[in-house]
C-alpha positions as CSV (number, residue, x, y, z in Angstrom):
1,X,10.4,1.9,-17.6
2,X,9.3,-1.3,-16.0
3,X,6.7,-2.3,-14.1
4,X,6.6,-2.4,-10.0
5,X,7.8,-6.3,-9.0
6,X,7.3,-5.4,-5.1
7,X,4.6,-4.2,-3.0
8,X,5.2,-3.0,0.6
9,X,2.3,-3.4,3.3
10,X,2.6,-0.4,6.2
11,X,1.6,-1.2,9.4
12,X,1.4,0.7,12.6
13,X,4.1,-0.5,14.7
14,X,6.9,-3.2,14.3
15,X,5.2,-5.7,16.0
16,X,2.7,-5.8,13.5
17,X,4.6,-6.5,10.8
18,X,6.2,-9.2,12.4
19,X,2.4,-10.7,12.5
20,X,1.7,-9.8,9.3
21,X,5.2,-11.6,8.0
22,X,4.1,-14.8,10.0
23,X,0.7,-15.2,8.7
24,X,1.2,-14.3,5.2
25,X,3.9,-17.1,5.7
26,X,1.4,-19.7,6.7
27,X,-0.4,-19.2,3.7
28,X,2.7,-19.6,1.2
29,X,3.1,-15.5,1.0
30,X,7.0,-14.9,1.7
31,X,7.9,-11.6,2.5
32,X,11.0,-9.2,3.8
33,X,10.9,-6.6,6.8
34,X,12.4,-3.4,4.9
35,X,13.1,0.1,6.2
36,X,9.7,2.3,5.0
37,X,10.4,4.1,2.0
38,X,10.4,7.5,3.0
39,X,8.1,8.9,0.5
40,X,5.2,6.9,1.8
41,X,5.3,7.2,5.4
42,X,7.6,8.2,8.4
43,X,5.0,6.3,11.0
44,X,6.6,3.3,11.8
45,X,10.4,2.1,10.6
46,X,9.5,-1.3,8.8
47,X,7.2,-2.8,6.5
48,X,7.0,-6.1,4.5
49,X,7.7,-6.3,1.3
50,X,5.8,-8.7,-0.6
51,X,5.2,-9.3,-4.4
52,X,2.9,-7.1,-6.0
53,X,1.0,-10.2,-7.5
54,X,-0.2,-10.9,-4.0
55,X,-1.5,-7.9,-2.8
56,X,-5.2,-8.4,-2.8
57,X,-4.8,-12.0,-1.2
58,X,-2.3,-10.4,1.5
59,X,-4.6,-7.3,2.2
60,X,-7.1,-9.6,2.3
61,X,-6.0,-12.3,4.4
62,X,-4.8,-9.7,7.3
63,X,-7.9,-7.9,7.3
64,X,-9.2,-10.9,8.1
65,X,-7.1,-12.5,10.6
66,X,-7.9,-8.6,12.6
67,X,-4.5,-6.9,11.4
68,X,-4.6,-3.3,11.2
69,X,-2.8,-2.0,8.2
70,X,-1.8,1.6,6.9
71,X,-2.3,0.7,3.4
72,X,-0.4,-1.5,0.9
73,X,1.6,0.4,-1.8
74,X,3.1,-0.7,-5.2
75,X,6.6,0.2,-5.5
């Protein structure tokens, strides 16, 4: 089995991870709006898929530009 390549940061409503896509972009962080994977959440209908190596700047960065974020998953 190999290791996760993609991490997916869940927000609370589209519009947020619209935000989240443009900021991370700013910084040289690309992402992709994907459906949720249904076995972490059936909140909201997208999330942003980013690669898992920059999860802690990305979770970090959003926290502190004021983004509210579910959580940020490996998958």
């Amino acid at each position: 089995m190999s290791d996760p390549k993609h991490a997916v940061i869940l927000v609370y409503a589209t519009s947020h991870a619209l935000r989240a896509e443009q900021l991370l972009a700013e910084v040289g962080i690309q992402g992709k709006l994907i459906p949720v994977p249904r076995h972490l959440s059936s909140d909201c209908g997208v999330c942003l898929r980013i690669d898992q190596s920059a999860m802690e700047i990305a979770g970090q960065l959003l926290k502190n530009a004021g983004l509210k974020i579910q959580g940020i998953s490996v998958i």
